[in-house]
N, C-alpha and C positions, 0 to 999 in steps of 0.2 A: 807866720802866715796862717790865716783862719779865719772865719766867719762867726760873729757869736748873734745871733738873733734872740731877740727882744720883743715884750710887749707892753706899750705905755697903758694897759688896762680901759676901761669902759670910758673912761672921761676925767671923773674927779681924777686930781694931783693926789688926792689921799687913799685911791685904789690902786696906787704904785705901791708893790712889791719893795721889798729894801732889798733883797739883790738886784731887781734891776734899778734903784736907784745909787748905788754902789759904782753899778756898772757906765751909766752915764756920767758919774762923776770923775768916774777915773782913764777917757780917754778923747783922743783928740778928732779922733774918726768914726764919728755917729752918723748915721745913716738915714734922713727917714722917709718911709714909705711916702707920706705926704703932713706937712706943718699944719693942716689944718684938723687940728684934736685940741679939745681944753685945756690939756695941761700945757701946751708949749710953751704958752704965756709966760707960765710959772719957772719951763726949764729957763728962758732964755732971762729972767727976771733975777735967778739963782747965777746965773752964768755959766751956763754949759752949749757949750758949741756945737751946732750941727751942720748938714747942709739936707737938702731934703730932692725930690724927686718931681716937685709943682709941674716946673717946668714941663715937663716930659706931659703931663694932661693936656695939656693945651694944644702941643703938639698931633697927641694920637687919633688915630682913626679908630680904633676900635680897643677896648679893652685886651683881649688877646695879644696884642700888637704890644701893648704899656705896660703888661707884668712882663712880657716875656722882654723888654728893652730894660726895666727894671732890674730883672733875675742876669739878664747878661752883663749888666756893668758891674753889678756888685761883685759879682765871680770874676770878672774879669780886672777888679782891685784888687782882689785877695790873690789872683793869678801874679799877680805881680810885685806882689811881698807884701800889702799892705794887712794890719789886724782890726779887721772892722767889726764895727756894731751897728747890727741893723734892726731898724726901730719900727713897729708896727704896732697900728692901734688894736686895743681888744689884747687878745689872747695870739700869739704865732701861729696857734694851729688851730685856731678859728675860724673860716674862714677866709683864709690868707691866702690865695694864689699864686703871688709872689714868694712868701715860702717855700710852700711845692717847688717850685721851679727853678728855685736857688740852691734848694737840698739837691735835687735831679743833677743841674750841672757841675754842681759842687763833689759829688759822689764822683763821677763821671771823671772830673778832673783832678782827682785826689788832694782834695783842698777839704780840709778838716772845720770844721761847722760844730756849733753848740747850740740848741735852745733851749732858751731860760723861759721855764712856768710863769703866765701873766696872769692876771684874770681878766675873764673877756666880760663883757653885755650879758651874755646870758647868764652868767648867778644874779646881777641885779634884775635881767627881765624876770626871772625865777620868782623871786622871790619877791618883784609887783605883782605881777598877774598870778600868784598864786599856783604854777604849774611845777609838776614833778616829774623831771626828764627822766624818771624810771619808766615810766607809761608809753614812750615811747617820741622822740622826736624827729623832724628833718629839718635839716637847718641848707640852708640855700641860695645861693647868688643871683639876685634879681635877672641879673645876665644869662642866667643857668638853669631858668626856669621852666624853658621849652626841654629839659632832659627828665621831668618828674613822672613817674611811672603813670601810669592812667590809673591805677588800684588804689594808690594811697591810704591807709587807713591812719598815721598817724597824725599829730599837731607839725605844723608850720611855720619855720621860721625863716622869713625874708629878707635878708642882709642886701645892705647898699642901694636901698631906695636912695637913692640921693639928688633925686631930679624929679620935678612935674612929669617930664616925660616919662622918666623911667616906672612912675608909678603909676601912669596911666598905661604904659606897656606889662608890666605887674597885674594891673586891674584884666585888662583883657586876656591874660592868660589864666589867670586864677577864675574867671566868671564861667571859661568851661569846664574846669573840674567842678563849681560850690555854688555855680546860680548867682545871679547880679545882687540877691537880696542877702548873702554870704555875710552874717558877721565878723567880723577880724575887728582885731586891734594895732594901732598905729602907736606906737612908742619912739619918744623924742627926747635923744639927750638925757637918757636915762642916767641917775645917778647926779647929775648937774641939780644946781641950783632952779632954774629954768627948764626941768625934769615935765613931758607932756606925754599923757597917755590916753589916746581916744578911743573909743568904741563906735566904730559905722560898717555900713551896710560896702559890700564888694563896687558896689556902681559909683559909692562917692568917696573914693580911696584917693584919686589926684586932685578933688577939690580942695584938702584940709589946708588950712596958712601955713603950717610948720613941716615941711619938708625941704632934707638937706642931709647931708654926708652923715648925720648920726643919725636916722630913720629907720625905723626897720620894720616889719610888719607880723604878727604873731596871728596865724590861722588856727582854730581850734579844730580837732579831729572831729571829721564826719560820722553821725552816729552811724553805728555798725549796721549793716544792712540785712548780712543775715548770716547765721553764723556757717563755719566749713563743713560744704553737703560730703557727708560719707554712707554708704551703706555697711560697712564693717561693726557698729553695733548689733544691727540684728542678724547680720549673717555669720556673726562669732555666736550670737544667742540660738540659733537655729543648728549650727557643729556641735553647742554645746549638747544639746536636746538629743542630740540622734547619735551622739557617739555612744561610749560604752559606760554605765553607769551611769547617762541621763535618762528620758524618759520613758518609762517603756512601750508609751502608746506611741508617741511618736516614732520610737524606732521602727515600728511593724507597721511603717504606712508606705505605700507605694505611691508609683503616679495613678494607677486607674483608682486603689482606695480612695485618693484626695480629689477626684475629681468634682463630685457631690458640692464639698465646701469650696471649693474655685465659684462653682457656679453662684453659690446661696453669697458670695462676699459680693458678685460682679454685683446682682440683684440689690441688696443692701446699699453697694454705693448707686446704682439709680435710684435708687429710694431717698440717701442723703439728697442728690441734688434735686429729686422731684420737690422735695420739704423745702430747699433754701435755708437746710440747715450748715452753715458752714465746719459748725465744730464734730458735727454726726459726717460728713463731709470727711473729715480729717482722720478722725476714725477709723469708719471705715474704708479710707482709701488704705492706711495703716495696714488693716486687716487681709486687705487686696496682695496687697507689697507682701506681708507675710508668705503668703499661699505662693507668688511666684520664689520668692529664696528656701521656702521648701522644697518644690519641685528641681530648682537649680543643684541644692544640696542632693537629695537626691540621687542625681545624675552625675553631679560629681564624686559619689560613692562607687558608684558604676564604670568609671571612666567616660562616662559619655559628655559630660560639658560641664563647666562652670559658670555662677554666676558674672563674672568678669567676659566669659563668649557671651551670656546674652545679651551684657550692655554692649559691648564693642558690636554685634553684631548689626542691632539697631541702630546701633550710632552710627557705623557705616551704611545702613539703608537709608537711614533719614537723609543722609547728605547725597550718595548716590542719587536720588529718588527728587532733591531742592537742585537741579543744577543752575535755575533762574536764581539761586539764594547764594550757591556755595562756589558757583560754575562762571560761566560767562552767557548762558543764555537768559534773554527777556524774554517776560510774559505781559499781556497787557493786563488779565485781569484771571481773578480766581477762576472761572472757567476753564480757561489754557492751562493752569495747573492743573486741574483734574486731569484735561487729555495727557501734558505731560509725564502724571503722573502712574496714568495706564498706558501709557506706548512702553516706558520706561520696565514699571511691573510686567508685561506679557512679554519682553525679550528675556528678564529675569525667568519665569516661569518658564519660557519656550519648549525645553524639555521635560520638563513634568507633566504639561498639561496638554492634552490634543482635544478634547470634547469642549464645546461651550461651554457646557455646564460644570466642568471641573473646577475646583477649589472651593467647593462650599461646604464648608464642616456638617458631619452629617448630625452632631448634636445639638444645633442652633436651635432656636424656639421655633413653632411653624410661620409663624408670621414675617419672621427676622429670614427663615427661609425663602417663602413665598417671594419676598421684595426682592433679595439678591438672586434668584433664579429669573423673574422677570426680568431685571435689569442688564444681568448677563444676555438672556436673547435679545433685550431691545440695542444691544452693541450689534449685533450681525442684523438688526433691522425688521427684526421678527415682533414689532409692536404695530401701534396705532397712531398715526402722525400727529391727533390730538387728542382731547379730551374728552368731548361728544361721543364717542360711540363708546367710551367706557362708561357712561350714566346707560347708553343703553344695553348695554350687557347685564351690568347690573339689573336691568329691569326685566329685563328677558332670563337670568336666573334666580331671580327671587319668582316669577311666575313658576319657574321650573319646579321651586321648592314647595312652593301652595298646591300643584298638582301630586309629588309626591305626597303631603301632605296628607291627602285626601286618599289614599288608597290603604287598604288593610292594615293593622300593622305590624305584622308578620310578613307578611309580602313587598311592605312596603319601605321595611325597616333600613334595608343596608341602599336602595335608592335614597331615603333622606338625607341621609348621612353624606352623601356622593352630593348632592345638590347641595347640603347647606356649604360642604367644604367649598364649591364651583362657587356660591356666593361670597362666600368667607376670602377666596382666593381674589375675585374679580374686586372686592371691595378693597383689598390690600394694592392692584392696578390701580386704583382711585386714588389711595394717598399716594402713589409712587408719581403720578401725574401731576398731585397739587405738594409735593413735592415736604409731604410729609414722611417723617418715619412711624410705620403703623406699630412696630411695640412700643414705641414711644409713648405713641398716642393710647395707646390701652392704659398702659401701665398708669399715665394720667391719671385715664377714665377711673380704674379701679384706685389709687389712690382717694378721688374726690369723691366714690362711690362710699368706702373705708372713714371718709371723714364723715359725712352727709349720716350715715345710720348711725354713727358712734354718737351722732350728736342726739337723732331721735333715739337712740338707748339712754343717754342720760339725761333726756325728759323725762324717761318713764320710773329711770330710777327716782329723781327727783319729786316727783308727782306719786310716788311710792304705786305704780299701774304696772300690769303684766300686762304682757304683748296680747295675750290673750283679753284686754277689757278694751280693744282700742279694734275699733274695723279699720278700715282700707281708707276712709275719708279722713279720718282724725291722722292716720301715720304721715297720709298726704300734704296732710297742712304743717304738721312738725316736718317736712321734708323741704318743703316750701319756705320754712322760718329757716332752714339751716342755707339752704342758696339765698335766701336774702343778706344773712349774716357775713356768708363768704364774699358775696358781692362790695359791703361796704368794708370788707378787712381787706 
C-alpha cells in the first residue's frame, strides 16, 4: 500500500529521468494528472498503461474543486490497498497542487508516499532566457496570482497559462503591479520540437496564437527603486565620534555649543534650493541630518532621548495631525487642512500655551519672527480684513521715517531706528497679505544681489579695471548686462 509520485519532465520523452522511466515500466497502476503532455504519445506507443484524470476537467467548476477530487481518489486507492504511480507533468514539486494535497492526506491517513526527482520547465526556461534562479525567483499559479505580495522585487514565473482567458486574466493582474507596456516573455512548449518563445508588451499577452496547457509566462524583475532607508550608518558614525577614544572635538560639544552650526546647515540648505542645485541639495540636506543625530546622540548620553523617540515621535504627529489621510475624516481642499491642522495643534499645545503669542522660538530671524507673530494675532482677529490699508500704512510709516530722518542725529538716532523697524515690520504685513514668505523673499533678493555683483566683479577682473576707475554709470551698465543675462538663462 503507497503512493509513489512522479514527473514526466518538461515535454520531450528524452527529459525523462531513467528512474522514472523504470518506474512506468514496471506497473500496472499509473496515474496521471492529465494525458495531455508530449511524451504520452511515446508512453502509450512503447505500451505502458495508464488511466488519467481528463475526465474530471470537464467536469469542474473551479480549479480548487479538481486538485482537491484529484488528491482524494488517489489517497483513496491507495486507502484501499492499491500501489500507485502517480504521474505529473514538470517536476512533482513544481508547481503541483495536487501533490500538496495528496502528501497532506496521505500523512493524515498513514498511507506511505514516495517522490521521485523529475525535471520540470524551468531548467529548460533557465537556460533559454538566460536567467539564474540564484538572483532570485517566484514561480506561480496563474490561478494564484491575486495572493502576490504588492512589493515584489524578484523575476516571475507564471505556470498554467493555458487559456485565452486565463491569460487575459494573467494580463489584468500583472498590468497593476508592471504597467500595460511591461515586457514579459511567453514560452511555449519549451523543449519540444515546435519550442516558441515571445517577447511582448503586458497589454498583448492574450493576443499571441500559441497559447495552451504548456504556456507559461517569464516576468523580468522590476528595477530596484530605491535601496533599504536606514539611518544606522550615520548614527553608528556619530556613537562612534563621541564615545571614548573617538573625537575629541566632537566629544566636548553640547546642545547650546552646536547650535551656531544647526542654524548655518538650515541656511546652506536654503541656499541649495534657492540655486536649484539638486546635488548641493543633497549635501547639504546630509549635513542638516547630521546636526539633528548629533543632538539626538547627545541626549541620549544623557538619558534624555534617542534618535528612534524623535522619529517615532514625529511619526506619530504626522499621522495624529493627517486624520483626512490616516483617519476617517474629509477635507475638501488644502485650506481645511491647514484649519484642521491648527484645531488639532492648539488642543495638543493646550497646556503649554495660554498667550497668543506663545510658541514662537525666540531665536528665529526677525523677519521669520515678524510674520508668525502677525499671523498668531490675525487667528484671534487682530488684523485687517484686506489689503488696502496695508499699502497705506506702509505709506504713513515710511513718511514717519523721512521725518525722523530729518532731525539731529544724536537726537534723532534711536527714533530712526524705531520707524525703520515700524516700516520693516508693516512691510513683512505686505508679504503676509500677498501671501509670501518675507525671509524667503530676502534671501532671494540677496542671492540675485550675490550673483548680479560677482558678475560686475568679474568684468572688472577681466577688463583688468579697479572699482576705483569705474563711477556709478559704468557699474550701472555692467549691472544692467548681468539682469539682461539672467533674464535669458
Amino acid at each position: 500500500m503507497g503512493i509513489t509520485i512522479i514527473g514526466l519532465g518538461p515535454g520531450s520523452f528524452k527529459h525523462l529521468t531513467l528512474e522514472t522511466w523504470e518506474l512506468l515500466n514496471g506497473t500496472d497502476a499509473l496515474l496521471l494528472r492529465t494525458a495531455k503532455h508530449p511524451c504520452v504519445d511515446i508512453l502509450k506507443k512503447r505500451g505502458v498503461v495508464f488511466t488519467s484524470f481528463d475526465h474530471l476537467y470537464e467536469q469542474a467548476d473551479s480549479f480548487s474543486g479538481l486538485y482537491q477530487a484529484i488528491a482524494t481518489e488517489v489517497v483513496g486507492r491507495a486507502a484501499q490497498g492499491e500501489n500507485l504511480i502517480y504521474a505529473v507533468p514538470g517536476s512533482p514539486l513544481v508547481a503541483e497542487k495536487t501533490v500538496e494535497l495528496i502528501t497532506e492526506q496521505a500523512k493524515a491517513a498513514g498511507i506511505e508516499f514516495a517522490i521521485v526527482p523529475a525535471m520540470s520547465f524551468l531548467e529548460v526556461l533557465y537556460t533559454r532566457l538566460g536567467v539564474d534562479p540564484i538572483t532570485g525567483l517566484t514561480i506561480v499559479d496563474a490561478a494564484e496570482l491575486a495572493a502576490l505580495p504588492p512589493d515584489l522585487v524578484t523575476g516571475l514565473i507564471v505556470t498554467q497559462v493555458y487559456s485565452r482567458q486565463v491569460a487575459s486574466d494573467t494580463k489584468l493582474a500583472l498590468m497593476d503591479y508592471y504597467g500595460d507596456e511591461y515586457q514579459v516573455t511567453v514560452v511555449h512548449n519549451l523543449g519540444l520540437p515546435d519550442e516558441k518563445i515571445h517577447r511582448t508588451m503586458l497589454f498583448e499577452l492574450d493576443r499571441l496564437p500559441e497559447i495552451d496547457h504548456l504556456t507559461s509566462v517569464y516576468v523580468p524583475p522590476r528595477p530596484a527603486r530605491s535601496k533599504v532607508f536606514s539611518l544606522d550608518p550615520v548614527v553608528d558614525v556619530m556613537a562612534r565620534l563621541r564615545s571614548p577614544g573617538g573625537c575629541v572635538w566632537d566629544i566636548e560639544q553640547t546642545h547650546l555649543s552646536l547650535r551656531r552650526y544647526l542654524v548655518e546647515e538650515v541656511y546652506e540648505v536654503l541656499e541649495a534650493i534657492e540655486l536649484a542645485d539638486g546635488a548641493k541639495l543633497c549635501e547639504e540636506l546630509g549635513d542638516l541630518l547630521l546636526q539633528i543625530v548629533f543632538h539626538a546622540r547627545v541626549a541620549e548620553e544623557s538619558g534624555g532621548f534617542t534618535m528612534q523617540d524623535v522619529i517615532d515621535h514625529v511619526t506619530e504627529k504626522m499621522v495624529r495631525r493627517h486624520p483626512h489621510v490616516f483617519g476617517s475624516i474629509t477635507v475638501r481642499d488644502a485650506a481645511e487642512v491647514v484649519v484642521n491642522w491648527e484645531q488639532i495643534k492648539k488642543r495638543e499645545k493646550a497646556g503649554e500655551r495660554t498667550g497668543v503669542l506663545d510658541g514662537i522660538p525666540v531665536g528665529l530671524p526677525s523677519l521669520m519672527t515678524a510674520y508668525k507673530l502677525q499671523a498668531k494675532a490675525a487667528k484671534v482677529g487682530f488684523d485687517w480684513p484686506e489689503i488696502g490699508p496695508v499699502w497705506d500704512k506702509i505709506a504713513e510709516e515710511l513718511a514717519e521715517l523721512r521725518e525722523a530722518a530729518r532731525l539731529p542725529t544724536a537726537a534723532g538716532e534711536q527714533n530712526r531706528e524705531d520707524e525703520l523697524g515700524d516700516v520693516l515690520f508693516t512691510v513683512v504685513n505686505l508679504a503676509r497679505f500677498m501671501g509670501i514668505d518675507p525671509e524667503t523673499a530676502l534671501n532671494r533678493t540677496n542671492s540675485k544681489f550675490r550673483r548680479r555683483f560677482g558678475y560686475v566683479e568679474a568684468c572688472l577682473q577681466e577688463r583688468q579695471l579697479a572699482w576705483a576707475d569705474m563711477d556709478l554709470a559704468d557699474l550701472d551698465a555692467l549691472w544692467d548686462e548681468a539682469k539682461v543675462k539672467e533674464a535669458k538663462s
